[in-house]
Kinemage of the C-alpha trace (Angstrom):
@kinemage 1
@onewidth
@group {chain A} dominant
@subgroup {mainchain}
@vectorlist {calphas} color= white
{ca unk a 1} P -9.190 11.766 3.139
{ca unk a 2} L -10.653 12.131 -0.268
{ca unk a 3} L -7.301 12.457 -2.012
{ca unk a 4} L -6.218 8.855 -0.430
{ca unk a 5} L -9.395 7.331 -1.421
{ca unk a 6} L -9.275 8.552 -5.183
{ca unk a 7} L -5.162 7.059 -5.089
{ca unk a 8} L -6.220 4.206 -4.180
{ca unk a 9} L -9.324 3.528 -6.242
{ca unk a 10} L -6.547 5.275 -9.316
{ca unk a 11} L -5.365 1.458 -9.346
{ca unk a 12} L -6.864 -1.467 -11.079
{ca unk a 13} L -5.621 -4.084 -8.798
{ca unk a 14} L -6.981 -2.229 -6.017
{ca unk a 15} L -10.702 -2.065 -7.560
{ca unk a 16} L -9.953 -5.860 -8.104
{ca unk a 17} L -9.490 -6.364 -4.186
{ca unk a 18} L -12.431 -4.128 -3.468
{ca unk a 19} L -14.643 -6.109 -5.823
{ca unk a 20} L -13.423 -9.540 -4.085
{ca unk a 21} L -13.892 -8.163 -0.269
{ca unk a 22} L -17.584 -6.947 -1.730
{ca unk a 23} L -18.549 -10.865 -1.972
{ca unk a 24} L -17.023 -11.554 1.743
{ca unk a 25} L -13.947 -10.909 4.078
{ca unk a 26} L -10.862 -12.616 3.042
{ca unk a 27} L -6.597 -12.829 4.396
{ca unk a 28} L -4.523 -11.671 2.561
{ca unk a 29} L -2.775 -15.379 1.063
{ca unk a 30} L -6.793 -15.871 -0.299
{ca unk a 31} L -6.519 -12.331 -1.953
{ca unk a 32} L -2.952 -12.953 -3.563
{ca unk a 33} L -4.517 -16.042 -4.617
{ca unk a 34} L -6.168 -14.483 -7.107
{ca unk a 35} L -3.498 -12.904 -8.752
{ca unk a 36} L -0.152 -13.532 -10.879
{ca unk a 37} L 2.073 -10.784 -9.059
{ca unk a 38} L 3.830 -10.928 -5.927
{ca unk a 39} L 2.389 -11.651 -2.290
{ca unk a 40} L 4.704 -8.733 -1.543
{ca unk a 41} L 2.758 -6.632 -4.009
{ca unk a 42} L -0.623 -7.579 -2.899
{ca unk a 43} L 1.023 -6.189 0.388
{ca unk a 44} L 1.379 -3.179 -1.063
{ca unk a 45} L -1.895 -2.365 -2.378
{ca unk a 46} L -3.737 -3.948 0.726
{ca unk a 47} L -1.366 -1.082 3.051
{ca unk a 48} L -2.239 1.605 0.728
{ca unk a 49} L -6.577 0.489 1.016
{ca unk a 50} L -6.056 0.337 4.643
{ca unk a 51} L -3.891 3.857 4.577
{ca unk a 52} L -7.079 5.147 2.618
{ca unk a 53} L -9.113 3.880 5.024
{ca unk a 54} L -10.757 1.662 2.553
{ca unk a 55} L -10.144 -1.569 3.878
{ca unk a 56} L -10.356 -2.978 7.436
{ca unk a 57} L -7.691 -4.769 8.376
{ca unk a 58} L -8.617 -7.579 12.106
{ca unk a 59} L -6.109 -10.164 13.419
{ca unk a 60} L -8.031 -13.684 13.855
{ca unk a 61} L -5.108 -15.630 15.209
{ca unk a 62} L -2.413 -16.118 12.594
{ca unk a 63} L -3.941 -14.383 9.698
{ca unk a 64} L -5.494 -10.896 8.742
{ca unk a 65} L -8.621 -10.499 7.887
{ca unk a 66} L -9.460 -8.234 5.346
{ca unk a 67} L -13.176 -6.222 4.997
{ca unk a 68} L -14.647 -3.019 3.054
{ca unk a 69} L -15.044 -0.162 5.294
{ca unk a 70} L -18.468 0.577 4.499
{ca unk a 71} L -18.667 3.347 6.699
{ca unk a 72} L -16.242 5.372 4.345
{ca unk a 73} L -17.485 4.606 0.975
{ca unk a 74} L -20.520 5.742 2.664
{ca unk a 75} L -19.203 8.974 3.782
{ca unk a 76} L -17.420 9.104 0.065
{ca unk a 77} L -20.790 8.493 -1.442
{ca unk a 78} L -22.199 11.650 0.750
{ca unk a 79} L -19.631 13.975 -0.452
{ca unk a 80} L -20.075 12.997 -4.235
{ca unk a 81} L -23.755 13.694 -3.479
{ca unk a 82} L -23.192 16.918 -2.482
{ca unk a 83} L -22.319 18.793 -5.724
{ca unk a 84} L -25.709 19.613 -7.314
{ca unk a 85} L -24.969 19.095 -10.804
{ca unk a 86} L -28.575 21.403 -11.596
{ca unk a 87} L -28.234 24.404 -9.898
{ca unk a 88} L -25.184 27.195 -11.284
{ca unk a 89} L -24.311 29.867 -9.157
């Protein structure tokens, strides 16, 4: 799981989408939207947050709508807390 998650944080486009789903949910024609490259890229990077569990992915009718997995980054958060920088063994 952590591997995935670093991948897809490794990617600046993908830290863009994170930092847009942080303000509120959004589909995935408001997230390409924001960018010059292709819908089929945004694609791309939205199947490899979800893959990483990032990103939550809900149908509301026609559309998909996209959300930070909270739970995750908290778990992520937990495990980067858990090297003690202070103590050498």
């Amino acid at each position: 799981m952590i591997n995935d998650v670093f991948k897809a944080l490794s990617d600046p486009t993908r830290r863009k989408i994170l930092e847009m789903l942080k303000e509120k949910n959004m589909t995935a024609g408001e997230i390409a939207d924001a960018f010059t490259i292709s819908k089929p890229s945004v694609s791309f990077h939205l199947n490899i947050l979800k893959s990483s569990e990032l990103v939550l992915a809900e149908r509301d009718g026609q559309n998909i709508v996209y959300s930070i997995n909270t739970t995750l980054f908290q778990d992520v958060i937990s495990w980067l807390y858990g090297f003690n920088y202070g103590e050498k063994k």
